[in-house]
N, C-alpha and C positions, 0 to 999 in steps of 0.2 A: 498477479499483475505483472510481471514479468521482467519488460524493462520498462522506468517508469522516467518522467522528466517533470520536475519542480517545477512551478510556476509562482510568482507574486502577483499572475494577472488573474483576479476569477473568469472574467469573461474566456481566458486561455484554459481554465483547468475543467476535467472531465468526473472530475470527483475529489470533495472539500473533504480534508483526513485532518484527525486531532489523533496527536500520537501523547499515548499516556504510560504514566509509569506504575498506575494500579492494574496488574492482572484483571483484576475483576470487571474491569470497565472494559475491557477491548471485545473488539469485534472478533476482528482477525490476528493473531501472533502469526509476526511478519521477519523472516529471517534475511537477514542482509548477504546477499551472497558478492562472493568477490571477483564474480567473472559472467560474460553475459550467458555462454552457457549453459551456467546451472540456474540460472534462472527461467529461461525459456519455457515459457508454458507452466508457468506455476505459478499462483494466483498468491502463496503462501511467502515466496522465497523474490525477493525483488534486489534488482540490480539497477542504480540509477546512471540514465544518459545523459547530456548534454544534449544532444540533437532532437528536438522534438520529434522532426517527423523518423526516424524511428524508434520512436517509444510506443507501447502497446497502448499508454494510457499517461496521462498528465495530470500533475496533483496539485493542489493548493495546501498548503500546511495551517489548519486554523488555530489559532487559542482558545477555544470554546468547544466545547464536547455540542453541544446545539445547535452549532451551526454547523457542523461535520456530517458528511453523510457516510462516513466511516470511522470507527476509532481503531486504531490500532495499536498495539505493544511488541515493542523489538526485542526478539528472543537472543543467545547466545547459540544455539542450537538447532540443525533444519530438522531434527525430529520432535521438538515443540512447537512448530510453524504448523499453523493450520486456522483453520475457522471456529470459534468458537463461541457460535451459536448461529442458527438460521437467521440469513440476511439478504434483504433483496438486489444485493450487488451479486452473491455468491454464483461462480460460475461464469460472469461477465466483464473480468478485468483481465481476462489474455485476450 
């Protein structure tokens, strides 16, 4: 997802994310990187904007694993960032 920009509007967000703190529910382990850089082009490793328009992609943060069409879990590490399990976003958030 690469560079990414928060939204509290759904009508603004491109994809509803429930970020969870059980391993076993995530979608994606999503590493927070500290520059846009390293993020660029990585679907895994997300660096967030301010500026919508350029962000790859724009998120809604939900409270509900049900209403999210992504769940995610924030690793410490970009060598535990990755997909973890086939999803039909996967491939489509750079």
């Amino acid at each position: 997802m690469a560079l990414i920009s928060v939204t509290a509007v759904r009508e603004r967000a491109d994809v509803m994310v429930h970020v969870t703190d059980t391993r076993a529910n995530a979608d994606l382990f999503v590493f927070k990187a500290q520059s846009r850089n390293m993020a660029r082009g990585q679907e895994e490793v997300w660096y967030e904007v301010d500026v919508v328009a350029i962000a790859d992609v724009s998120i809604m943060l939900v409270d509900s694993i049900r209403a999210a069409d992504l769940v995610v879990h924030f690793v410490n590490s970009r060598d535990l960032a990755g997909w973890r399990r086939s999803h039909d976003l996967e491939g489509k958030l750079v």
